[in-house]
PLY file of the C-alpha trace (Angstrom):
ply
format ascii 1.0
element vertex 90
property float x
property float y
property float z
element edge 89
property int vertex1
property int vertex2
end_header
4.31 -4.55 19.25
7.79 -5.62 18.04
8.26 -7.85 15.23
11.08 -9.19 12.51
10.59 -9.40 9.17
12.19 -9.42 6.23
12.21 -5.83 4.23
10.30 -5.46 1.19
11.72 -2.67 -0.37
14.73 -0.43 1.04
14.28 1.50 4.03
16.35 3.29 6.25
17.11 2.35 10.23
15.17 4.44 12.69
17.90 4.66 14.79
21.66 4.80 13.26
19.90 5.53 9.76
21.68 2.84 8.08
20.53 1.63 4.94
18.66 -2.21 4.64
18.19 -3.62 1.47
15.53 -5.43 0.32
15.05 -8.95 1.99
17.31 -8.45 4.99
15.57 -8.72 8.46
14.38 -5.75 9.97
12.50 -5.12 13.45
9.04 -3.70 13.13
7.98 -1.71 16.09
4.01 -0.78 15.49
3.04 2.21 17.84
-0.25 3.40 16.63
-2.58 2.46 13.81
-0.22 4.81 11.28
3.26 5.30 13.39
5.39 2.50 12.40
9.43 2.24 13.17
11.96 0.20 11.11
14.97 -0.99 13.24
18.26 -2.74 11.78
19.69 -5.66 13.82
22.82 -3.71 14.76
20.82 -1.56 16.57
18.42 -3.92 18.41
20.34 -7.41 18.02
20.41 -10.11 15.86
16.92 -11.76 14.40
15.73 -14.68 14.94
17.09 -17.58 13.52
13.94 -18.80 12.10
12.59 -15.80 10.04
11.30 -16.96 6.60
12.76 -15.60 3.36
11.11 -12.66 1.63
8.49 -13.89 -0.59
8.85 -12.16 -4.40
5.62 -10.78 -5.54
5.03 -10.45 -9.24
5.46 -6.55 -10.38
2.18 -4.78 -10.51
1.00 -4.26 -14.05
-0.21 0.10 -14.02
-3.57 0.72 -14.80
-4.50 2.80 -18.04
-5.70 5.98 -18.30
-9.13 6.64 -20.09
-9.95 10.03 -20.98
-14.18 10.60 -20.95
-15.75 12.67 -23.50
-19.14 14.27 -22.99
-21.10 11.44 -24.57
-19.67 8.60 -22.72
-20.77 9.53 -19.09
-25.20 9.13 -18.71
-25.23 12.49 -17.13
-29.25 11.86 -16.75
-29.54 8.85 -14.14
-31.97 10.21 -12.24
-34.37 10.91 -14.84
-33.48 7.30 -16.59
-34.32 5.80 -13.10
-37.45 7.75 -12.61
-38.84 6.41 -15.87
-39.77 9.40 -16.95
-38.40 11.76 -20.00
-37.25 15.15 -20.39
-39.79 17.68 -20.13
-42.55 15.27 -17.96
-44.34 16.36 -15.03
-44.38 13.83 -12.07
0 1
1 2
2 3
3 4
4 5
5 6
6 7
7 8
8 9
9 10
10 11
11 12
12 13
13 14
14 15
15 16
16 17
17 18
18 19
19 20
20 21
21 22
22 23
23 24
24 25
25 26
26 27
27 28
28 29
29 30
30 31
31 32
32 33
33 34
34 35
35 36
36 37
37 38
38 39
39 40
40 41
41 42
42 43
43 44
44 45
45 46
46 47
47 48
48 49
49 50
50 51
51 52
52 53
53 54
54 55
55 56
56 57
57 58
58 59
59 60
60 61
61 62
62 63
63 64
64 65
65 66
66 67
67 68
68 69
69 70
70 71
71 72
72 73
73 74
74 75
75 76
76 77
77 78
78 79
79 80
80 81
81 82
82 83
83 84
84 85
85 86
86 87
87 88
88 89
């Protein structure tokens, strides 16, 4: 399926390998569920005169990284969940 839409970050034409910035329309051309093309319009044409602008999105804030120690982690679940204690027959 072919589609135009704006480009969200920079990519590179499939074609002449021409560089297009972020926000300037580019042709999607899905092929499979993970093969994707990116087309520039001097390759394929000029886009339609209606696309809408690129949308900002607010930068994503990274996660932090927790190191576990031995204690934190309740290594015994299944024993906790079996209501039973170390050394009980069942």
């Amino acid at each position: 399926m072919k589609t135009w839409t704006r480009a969200t970050v920079e990519r590179l034409c499939g074609l002449c390998g021409k560089h297009v910035l972020e926000g300037q329309p580019i042709q999607l051309i899905d092929v499979g569920p993970t093969i994707k093309l990116w087309r520039c319009e001097q390759c394929v044409g000029p886009a339609p005169p209606d696309l809408p602008p690129l949308v900002e999105r607010k930068p994503v804030t990274p996660l932090v990284m927790t190191r576990f120690a031995k204690d934190m982690l309740p290594l015994d679940w299944k024993r906790r969940s079996a209501g039973r204690e170390p050394g009980e027959e069942g």
